[in-house]
PASEBA-1860 file (N, C-alpha, C; in nm, 3 decimals):
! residues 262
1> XXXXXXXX> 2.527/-1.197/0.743/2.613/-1.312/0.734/2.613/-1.365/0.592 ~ 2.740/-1.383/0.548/2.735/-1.457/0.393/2.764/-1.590/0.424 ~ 2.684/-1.639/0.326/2.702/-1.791/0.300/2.687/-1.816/0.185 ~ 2.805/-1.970/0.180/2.848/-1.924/0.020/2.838/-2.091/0.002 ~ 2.793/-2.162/-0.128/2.772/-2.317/-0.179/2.914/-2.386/-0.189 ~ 3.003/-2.324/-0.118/3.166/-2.377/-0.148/3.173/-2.487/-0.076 ~ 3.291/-2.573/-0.109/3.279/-2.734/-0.026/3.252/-2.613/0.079 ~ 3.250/-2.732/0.267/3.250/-2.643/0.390/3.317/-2.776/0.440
9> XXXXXXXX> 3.348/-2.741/0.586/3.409/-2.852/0.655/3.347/-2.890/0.769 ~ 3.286/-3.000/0.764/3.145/-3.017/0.893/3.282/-3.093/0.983 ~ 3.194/-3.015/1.122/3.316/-3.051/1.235/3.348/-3.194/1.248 ~ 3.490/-3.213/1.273/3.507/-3.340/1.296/3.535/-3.414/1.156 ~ 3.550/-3.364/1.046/3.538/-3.439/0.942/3.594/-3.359/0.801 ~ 3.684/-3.434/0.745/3.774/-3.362/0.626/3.698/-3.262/0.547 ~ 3.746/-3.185/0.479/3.684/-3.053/0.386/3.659/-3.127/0.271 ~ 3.503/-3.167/0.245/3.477/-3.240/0.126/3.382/-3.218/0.060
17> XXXXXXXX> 3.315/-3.190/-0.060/3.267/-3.097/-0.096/3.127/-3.163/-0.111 ~ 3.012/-3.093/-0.072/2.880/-3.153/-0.012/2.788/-3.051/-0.096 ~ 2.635/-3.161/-0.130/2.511/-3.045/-0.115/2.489/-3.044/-0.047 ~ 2.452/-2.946/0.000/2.404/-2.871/0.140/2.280/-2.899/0.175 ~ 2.227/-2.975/0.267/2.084/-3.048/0.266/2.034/-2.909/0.311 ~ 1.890/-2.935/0.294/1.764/-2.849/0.311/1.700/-2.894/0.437 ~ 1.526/-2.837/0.457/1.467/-2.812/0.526/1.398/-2.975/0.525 ~ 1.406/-3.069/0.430/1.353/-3.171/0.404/1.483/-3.262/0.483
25> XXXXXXXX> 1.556/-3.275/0.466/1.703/-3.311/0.491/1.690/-3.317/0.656 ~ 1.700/-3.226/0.678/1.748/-3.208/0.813/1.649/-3.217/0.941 ~ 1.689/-3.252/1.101/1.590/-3.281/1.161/1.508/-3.118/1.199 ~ 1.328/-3.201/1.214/1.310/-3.064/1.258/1.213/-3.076/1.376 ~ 1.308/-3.184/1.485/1.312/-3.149/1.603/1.406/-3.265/1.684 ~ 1.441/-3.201/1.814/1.567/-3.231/1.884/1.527/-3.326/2.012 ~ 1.390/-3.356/1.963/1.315/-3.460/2.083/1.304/-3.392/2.233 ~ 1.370/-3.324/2.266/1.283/-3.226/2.365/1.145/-3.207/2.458
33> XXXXXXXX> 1.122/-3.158/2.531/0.979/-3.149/2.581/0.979/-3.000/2.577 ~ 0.865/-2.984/2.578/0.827/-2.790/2.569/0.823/-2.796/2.755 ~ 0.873/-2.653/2.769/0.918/-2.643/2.911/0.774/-2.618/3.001 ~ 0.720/-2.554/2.988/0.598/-2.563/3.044/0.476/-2.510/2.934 ~ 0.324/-2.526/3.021/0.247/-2.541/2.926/0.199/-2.384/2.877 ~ 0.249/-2.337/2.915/0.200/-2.179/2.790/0.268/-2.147/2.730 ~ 0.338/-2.218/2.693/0.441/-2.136/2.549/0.400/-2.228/2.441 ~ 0.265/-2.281/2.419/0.260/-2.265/2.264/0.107/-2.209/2.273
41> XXXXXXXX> 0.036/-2.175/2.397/-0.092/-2.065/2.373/-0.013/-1.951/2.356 ~ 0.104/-1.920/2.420/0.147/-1.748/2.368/0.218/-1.763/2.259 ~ 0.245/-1.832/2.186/0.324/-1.836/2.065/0.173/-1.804/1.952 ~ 0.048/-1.922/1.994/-0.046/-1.873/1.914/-0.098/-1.724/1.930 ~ -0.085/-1.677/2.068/-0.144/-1.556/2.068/-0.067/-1.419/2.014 ~ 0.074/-1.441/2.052/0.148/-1.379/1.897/0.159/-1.329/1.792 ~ 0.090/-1.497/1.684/0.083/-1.506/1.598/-0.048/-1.451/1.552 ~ -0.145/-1.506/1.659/-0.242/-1.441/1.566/-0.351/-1.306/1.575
49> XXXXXXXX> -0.236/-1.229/1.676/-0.236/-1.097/1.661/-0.198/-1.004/1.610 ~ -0.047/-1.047/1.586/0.037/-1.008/1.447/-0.018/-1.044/1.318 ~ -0.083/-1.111/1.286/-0.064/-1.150/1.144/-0.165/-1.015/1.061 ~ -0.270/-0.951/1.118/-0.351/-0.897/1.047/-0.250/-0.743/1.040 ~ -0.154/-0.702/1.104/0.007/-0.631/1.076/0.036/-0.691/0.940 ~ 0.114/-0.815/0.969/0.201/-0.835/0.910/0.152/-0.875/0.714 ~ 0.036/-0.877/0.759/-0.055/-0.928/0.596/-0.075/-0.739/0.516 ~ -0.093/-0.637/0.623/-0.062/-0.503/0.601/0.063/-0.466/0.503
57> XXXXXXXX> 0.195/-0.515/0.589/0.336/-0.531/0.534/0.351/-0.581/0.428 ~ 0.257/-0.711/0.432/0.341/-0.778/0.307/0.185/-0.793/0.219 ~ 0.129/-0.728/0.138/0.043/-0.751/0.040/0.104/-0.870/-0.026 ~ 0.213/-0.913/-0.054/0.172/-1.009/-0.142/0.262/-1.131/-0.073 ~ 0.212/-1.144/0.049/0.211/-1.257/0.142/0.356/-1.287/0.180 ~ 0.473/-1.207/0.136/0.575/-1.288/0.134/0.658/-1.285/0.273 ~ 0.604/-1.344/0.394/0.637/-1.394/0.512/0.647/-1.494/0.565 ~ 0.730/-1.590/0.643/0.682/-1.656/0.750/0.719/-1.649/0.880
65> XXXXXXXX> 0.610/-1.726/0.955/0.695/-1.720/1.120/0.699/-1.824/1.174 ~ 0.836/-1.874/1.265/0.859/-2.018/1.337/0.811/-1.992/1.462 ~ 0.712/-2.092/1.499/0.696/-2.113/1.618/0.807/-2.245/1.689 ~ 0.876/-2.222/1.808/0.963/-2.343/1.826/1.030/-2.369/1.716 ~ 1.038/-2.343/1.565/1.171/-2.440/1.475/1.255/-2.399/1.454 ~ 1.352/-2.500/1.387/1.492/-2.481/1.434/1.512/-2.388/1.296 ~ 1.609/-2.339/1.351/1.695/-2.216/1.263/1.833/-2.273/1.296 ~ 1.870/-2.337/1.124/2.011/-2.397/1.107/2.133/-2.291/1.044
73> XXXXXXXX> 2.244/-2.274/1.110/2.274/-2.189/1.098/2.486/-2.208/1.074 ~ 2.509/-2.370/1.100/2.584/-2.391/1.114/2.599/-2.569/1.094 ~ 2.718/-2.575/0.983/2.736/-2.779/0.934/2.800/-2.813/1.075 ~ 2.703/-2.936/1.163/2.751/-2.955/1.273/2.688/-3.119/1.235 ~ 2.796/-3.193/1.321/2.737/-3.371/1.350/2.722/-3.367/1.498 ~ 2.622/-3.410/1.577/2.503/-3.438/1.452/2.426/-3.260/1.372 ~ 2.312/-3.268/1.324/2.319/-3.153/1.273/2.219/-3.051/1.371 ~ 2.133/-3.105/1.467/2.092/-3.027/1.568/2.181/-2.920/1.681
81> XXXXXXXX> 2.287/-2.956/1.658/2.362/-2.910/1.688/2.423/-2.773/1.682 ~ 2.388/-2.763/1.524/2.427/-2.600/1.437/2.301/-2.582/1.436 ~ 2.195/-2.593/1.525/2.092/-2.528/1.521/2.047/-2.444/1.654 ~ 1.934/-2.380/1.675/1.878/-2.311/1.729/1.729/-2.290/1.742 ~ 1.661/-2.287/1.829/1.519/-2.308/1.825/1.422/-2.257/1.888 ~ 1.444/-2.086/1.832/1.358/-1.983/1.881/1.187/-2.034/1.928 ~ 1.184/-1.979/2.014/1.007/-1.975/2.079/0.909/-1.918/1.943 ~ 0.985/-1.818/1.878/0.880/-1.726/1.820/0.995/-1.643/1.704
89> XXXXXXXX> 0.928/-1.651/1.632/1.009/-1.585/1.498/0.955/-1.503/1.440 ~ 0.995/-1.430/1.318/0.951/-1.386/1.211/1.065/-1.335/1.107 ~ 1.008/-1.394/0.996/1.095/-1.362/0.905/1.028/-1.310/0.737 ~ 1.036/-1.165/0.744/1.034/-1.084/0.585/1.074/-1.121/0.498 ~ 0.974/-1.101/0.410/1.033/-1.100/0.277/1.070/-1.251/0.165 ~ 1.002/-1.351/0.283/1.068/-1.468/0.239/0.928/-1.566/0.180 ~ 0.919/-1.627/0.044/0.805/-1.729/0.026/0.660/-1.783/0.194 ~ 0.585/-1.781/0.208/0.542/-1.858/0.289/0.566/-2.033/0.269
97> XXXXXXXX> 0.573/-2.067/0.173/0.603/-2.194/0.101/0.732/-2.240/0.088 ~ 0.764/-2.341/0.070/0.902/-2.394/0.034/0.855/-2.511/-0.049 ~ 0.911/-2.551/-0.168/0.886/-2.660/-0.245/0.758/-2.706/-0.236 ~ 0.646/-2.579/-0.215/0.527/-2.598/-0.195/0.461/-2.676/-0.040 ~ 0.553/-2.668/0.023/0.515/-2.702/0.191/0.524/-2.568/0.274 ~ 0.478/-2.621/0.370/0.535/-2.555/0.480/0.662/-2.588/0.527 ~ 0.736/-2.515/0.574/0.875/-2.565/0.615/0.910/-2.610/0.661 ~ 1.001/-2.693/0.767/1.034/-2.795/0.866/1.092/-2.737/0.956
105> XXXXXXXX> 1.228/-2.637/0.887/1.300/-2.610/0.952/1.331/-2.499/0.870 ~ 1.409/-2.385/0.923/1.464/-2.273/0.876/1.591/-2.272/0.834 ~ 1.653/-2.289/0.743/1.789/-2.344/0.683/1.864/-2.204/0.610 ~ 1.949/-2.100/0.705/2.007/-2.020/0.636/2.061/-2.014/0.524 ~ 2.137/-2.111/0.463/2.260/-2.158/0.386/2.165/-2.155/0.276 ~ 1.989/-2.203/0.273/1.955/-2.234/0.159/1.803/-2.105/0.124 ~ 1.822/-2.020/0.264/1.713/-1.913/0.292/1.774/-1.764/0.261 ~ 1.895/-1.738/0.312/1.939/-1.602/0.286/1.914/-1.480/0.350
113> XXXXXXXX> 1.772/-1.490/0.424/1.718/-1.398/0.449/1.733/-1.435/0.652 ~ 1.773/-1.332/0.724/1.777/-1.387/0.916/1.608/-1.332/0.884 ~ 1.599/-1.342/1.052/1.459/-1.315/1.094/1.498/-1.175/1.128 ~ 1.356/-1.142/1.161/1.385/-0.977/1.223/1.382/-0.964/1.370 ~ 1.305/-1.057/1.378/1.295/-1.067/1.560/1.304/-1.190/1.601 ~ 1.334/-1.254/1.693/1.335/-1.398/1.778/1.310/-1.357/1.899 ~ 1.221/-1.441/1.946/1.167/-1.421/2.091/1.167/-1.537/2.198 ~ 1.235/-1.575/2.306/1.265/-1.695/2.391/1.182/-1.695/2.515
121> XXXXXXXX> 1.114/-1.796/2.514/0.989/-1.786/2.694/1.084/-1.840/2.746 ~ 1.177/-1.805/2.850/1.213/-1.794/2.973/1.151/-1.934/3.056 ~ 1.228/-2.048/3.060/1.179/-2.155/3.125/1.245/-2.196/3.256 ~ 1.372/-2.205/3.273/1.429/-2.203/3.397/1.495/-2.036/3.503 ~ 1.614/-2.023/3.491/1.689/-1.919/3.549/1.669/-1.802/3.476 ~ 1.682/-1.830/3.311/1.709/-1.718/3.171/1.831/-1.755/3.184 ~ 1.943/-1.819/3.195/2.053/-1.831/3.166/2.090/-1.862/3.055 ~ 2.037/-1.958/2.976/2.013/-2.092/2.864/1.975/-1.930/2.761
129> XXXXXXXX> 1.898/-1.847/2.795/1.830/-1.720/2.648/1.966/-1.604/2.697 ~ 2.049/-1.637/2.813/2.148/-1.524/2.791/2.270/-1.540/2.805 ~ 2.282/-1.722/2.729/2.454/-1.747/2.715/2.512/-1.679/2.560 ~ 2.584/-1.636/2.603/2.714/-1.548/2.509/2.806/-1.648/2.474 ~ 2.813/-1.770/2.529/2.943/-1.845/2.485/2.976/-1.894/2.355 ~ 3.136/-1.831/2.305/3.109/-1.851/2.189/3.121/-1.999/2.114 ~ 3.086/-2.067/2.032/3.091/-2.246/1.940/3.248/-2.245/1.963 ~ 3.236/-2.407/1.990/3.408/-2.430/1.968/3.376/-2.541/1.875
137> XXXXXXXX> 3.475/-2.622/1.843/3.465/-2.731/1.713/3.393/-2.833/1.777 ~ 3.331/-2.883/1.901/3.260/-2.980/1.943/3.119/-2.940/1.972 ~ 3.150/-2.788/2.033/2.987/-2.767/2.161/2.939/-2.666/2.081 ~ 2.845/-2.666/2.090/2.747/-2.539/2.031/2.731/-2.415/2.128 ~ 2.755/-2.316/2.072/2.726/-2.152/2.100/2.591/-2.154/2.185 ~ 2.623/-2.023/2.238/2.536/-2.026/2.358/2.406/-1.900/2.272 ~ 2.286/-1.945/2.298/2.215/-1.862/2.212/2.186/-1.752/2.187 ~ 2.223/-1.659/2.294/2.219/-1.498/2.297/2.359/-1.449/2.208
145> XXXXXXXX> 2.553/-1.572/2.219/2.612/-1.514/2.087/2.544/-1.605/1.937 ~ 2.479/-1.710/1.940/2.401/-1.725/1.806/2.296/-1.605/1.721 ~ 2.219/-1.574/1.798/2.200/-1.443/1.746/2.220/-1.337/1.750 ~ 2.343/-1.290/1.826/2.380/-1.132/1.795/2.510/-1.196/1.701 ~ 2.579/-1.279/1.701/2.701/-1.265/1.637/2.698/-1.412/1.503 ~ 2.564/-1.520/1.478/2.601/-1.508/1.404/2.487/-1.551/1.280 ~ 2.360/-1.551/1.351/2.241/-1.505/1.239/2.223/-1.378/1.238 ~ 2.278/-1.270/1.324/2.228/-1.165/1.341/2.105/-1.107/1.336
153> XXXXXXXX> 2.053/-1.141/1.416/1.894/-1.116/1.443/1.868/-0.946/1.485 ~ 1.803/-0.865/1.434/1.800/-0.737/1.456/1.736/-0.659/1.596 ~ 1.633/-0.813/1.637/1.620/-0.730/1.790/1.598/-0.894/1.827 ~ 1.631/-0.939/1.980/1.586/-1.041/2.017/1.527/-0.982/2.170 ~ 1.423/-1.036/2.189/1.334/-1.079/2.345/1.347/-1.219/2.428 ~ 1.333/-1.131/2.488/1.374/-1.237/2.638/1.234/-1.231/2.718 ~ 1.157/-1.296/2.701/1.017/-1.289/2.800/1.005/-1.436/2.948 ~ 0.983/-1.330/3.053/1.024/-1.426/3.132/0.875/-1.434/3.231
161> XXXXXXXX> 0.768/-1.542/3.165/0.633/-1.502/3.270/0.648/-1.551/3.380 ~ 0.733/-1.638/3.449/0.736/-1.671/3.569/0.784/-1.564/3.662 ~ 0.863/-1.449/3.613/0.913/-1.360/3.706/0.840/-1.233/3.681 ~ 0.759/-1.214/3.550/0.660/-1.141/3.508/0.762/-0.968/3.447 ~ 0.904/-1.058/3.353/0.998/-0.962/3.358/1.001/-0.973/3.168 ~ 1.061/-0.867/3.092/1.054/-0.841/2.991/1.189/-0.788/2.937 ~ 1.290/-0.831/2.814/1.412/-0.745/2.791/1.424/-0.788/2.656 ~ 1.422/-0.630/2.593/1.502/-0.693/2.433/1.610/-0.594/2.391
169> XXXXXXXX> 1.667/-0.676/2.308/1.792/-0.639/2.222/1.760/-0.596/2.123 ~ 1.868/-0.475/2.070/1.839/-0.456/1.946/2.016/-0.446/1.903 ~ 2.012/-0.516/1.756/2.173/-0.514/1.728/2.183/-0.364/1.684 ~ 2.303/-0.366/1.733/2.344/-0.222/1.693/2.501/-0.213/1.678 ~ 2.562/-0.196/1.572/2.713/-0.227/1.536/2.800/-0.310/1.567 ~ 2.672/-0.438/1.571/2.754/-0.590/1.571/2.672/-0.647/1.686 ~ 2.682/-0.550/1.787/2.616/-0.592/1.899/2.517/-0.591/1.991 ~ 2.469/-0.657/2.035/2.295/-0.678/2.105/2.332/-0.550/2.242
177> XXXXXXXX> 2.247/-0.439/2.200/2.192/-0.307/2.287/2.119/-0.324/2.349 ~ 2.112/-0.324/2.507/1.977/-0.356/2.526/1.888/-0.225/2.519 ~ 1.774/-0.287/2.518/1.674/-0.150/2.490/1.612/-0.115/2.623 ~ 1.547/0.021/2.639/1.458/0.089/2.762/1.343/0.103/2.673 ~ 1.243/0.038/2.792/1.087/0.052/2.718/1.049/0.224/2.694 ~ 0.938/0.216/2.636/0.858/0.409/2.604/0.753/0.434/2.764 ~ 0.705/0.514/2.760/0.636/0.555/2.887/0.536/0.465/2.910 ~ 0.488/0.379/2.825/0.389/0.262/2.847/0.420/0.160/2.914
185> XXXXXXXX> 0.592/0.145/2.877/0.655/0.019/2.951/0.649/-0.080/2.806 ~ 0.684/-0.010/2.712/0.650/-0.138/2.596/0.787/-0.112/2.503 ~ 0.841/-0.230/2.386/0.950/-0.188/2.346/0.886/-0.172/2.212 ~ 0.926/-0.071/2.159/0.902/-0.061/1.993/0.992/-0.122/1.903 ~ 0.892/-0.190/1.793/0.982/-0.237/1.694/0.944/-0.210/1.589 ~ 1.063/-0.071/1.550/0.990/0.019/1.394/0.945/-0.081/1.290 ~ 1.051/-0.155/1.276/1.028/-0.200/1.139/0.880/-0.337/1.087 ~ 0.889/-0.303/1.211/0.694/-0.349/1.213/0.583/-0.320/1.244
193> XXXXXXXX> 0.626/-0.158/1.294/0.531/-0.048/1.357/0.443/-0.112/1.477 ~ 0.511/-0.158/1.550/0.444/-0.214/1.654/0.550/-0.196/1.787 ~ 0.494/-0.267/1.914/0.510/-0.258/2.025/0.520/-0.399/2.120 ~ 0.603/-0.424/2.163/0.572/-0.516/2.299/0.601/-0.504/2.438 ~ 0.516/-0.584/2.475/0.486/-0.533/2.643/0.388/-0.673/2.723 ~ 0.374/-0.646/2.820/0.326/-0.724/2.917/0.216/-0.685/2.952 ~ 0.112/-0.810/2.941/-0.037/-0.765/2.952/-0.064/-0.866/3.044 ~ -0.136/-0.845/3.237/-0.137/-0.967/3.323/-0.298/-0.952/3.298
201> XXXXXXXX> -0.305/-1.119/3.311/-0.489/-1.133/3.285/-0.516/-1.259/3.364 ~ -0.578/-1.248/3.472/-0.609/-1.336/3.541/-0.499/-1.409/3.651 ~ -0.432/-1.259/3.715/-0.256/-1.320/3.761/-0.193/-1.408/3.672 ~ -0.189/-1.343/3.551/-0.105/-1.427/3.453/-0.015/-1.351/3.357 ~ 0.076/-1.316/3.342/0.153/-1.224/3.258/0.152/-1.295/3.098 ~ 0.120/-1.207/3.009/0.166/-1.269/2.816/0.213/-1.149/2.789 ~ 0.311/-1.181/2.709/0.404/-1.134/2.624/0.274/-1.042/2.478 ~ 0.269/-0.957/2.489/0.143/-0.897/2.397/0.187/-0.767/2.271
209> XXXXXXXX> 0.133/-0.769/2.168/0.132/-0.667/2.059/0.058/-0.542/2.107 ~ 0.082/-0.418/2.080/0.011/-0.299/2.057/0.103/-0.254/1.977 ~ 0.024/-0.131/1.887/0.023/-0.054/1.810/0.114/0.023/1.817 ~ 0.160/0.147/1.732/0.232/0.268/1.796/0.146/0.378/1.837 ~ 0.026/0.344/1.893/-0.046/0.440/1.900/-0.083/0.405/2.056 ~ -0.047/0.281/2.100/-0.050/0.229/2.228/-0.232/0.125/2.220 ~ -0.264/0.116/2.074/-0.364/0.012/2.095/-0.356/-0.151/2.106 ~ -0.440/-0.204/2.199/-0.346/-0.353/2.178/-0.415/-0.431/2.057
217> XXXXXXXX> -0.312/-0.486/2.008/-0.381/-0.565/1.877/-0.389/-0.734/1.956 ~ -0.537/-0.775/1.924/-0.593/-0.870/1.936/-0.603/-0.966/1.886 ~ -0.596/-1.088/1.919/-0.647/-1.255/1.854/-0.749/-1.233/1.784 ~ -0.740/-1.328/1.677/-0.836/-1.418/1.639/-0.974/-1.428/1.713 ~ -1.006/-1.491/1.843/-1.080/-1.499/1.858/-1.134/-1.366/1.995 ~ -1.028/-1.330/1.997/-1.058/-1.142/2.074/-1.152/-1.102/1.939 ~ -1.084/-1.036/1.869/-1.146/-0.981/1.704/-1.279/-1.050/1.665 ~ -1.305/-1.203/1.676/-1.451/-1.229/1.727/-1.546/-1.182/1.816
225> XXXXXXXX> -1.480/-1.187/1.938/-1.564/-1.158/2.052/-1.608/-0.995/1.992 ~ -1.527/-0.913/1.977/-1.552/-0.794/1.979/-1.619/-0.691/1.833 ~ -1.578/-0.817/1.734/-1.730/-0.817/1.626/-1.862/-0.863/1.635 ~ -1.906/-0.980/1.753/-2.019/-1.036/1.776/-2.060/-0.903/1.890 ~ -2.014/-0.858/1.973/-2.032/-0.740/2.051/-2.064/-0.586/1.966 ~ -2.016/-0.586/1.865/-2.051/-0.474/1.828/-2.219/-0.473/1.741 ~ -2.168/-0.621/1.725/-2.293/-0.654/1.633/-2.421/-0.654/1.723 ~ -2.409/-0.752/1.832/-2.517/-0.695/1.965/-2.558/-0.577/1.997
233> XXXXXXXX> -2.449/-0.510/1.977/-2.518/-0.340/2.001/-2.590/-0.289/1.915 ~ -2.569/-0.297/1.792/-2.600/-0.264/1.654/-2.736/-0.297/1.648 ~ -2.769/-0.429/1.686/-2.908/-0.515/1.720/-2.977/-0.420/1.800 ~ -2.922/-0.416/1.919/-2.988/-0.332/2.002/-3.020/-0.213/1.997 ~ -2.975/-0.141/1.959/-2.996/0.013/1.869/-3.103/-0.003/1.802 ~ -3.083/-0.097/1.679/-3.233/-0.084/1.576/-3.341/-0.126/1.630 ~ -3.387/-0.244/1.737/-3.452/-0.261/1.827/-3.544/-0.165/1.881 ~ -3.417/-0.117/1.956/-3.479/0.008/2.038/-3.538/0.118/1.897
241> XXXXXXXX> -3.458/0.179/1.853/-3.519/0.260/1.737/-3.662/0.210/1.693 ~ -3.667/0.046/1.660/-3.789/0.019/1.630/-3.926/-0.036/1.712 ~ -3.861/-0.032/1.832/-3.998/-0.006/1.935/-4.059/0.153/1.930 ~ -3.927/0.232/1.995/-4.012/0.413/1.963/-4.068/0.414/1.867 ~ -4.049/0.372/1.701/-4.156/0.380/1.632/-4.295/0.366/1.648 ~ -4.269/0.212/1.689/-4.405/0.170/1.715/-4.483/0.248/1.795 ~ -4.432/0.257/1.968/-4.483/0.340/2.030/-4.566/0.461/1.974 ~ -4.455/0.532/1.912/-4.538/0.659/1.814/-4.628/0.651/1.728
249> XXXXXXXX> -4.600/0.521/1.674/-4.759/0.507/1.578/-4.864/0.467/1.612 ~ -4.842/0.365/1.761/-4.984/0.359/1.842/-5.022/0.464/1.895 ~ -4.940/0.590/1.893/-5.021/0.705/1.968/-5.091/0.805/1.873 ~ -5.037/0.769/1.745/-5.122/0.844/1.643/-5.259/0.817/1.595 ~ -5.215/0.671/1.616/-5.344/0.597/1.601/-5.448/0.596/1.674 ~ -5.412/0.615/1.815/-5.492/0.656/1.943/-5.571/0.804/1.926 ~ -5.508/0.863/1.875/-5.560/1.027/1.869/-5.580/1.038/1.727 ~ -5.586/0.924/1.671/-5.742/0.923/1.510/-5.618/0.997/1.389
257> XXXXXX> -5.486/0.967/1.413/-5.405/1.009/1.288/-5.339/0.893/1.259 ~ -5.347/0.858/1.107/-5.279/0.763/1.086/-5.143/0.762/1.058 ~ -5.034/0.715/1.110/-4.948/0.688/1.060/-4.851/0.661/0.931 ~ -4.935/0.648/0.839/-4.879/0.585/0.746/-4.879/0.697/0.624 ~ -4.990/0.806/0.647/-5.015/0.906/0.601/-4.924/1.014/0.618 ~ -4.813/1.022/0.727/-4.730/1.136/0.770/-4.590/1.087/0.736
END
């Protein structure tokens, strides 16, 4: 999508030639309630399973990812309006910083760069993550044509844990394809050498990362658990190694050879 600093004509209101507010400018949130309570533990778990990927990708940090913020994409009154407000984002290639903050909001017009993926938790029917309808000069676009037709988002997900169901898109000559998972049941997404899929833990379905090798990549505090575990073993090994010693040197000692001599 091009976007260009020319006057623009915000709906409802003469063609007059404007700076284009920013991420500071604009709201960056629509007062809302989050629909239920695991979509911001799976947004963290996401994130911070991806990131030790995505720090791979980008040696010299230049990423970020929205959890819940809005992605402005269109001059609308009010201005929540020309927005959109993915569950889960990511976007290449772009500063982690903005004017030395973190960002507020994701502001195309002044970013350049779409995301590569957007991902929506499924809170009521899925109707609301699979309206196509296109913006007219009052109502805002329905969010499945906001990102195939006009951030163009390169794959979007649809994760639905209440029905314990999974679907993504990938654009493909304008338009959102849907995809068929690999023999794992997971969808690949090359351009991050990774995988998603559905992992149930405790009769509970999350939306989860693996590898292309089919390994699952882990949290933050998974990647703890399973360094303090290795480290336990490690303990336990030299332990054990250093009791048989002993053992053996009390028996040398027993039968009048010293140890310390061999």
């Amino acid at each position: 999508m091009q976007i260009t600093e020319a006057p623009i004509k915000i709906t409802g209101s003469p063609s007059v030639p404007l700076t284009l507010p920013d991420h500071k400018q604009l709201p960056d949130s629509d007062g809302t309630f989050v629909k239920n309570f695991q979509e911001h533990p799976q947004s963290i778990v996401l994130t911070s399973s991806i990131a030790p990927v995505l720090d791979k990708l980008h040696p010299d940090g230049r990423y970020c990812i929205g959890q819940d913020s809005g992605i402005y994409w269109r001059m609308m009154e009010p201005p929540e309006k020309g927005a959109e407000a993915p569950d889960w984002f990511y976007v290449p290639n772009v500063p982690p910083l903005l004017d030395g903050e973190y960002r507020r909001s994701y502001v195309l017009w002044k970013e350049y760069v779409a995301p590569l993926i957007a991902i929506e938790f499924v809170s009521g029917n899925g109707a609301e993550e699979r309206d196509a309808t296109p913006p007219s000069e009052t109502d805002k676009a329905g969010k499945f044509w906001v990102y195939e037709q006009a951030i163009r988002i390169p794959f979007y997900v649809i994760f639905d844990g209440f029905r314990d169901s999974l679907e993504a898109y990938q654009l493909i000559n304008g338009r959102y394809t849907k995809m068929q998972p690999n023999d794992r049941g997971h969808y690949a997404i090359p351009p991050m050498g990774v995988e998603l899929g559905l992992l149930l833990e405790n009769g509970v379905s999350w939306l989860r990362w693996w590898d292309e090798s089919g390994n699952l990549l882990l949290t933050g505090d998974e990647r703890a658990v399973r360094a303090e575990a290795i480290a336990d073993q490690q303990k336990a090994i030299a332990d054990q190694e250093r009791q048989q010693k002993e053992k053996l040197a009390n028996y040398l000692r027993a039968i009048g050879v010293d140890p310390d001599t061999i």
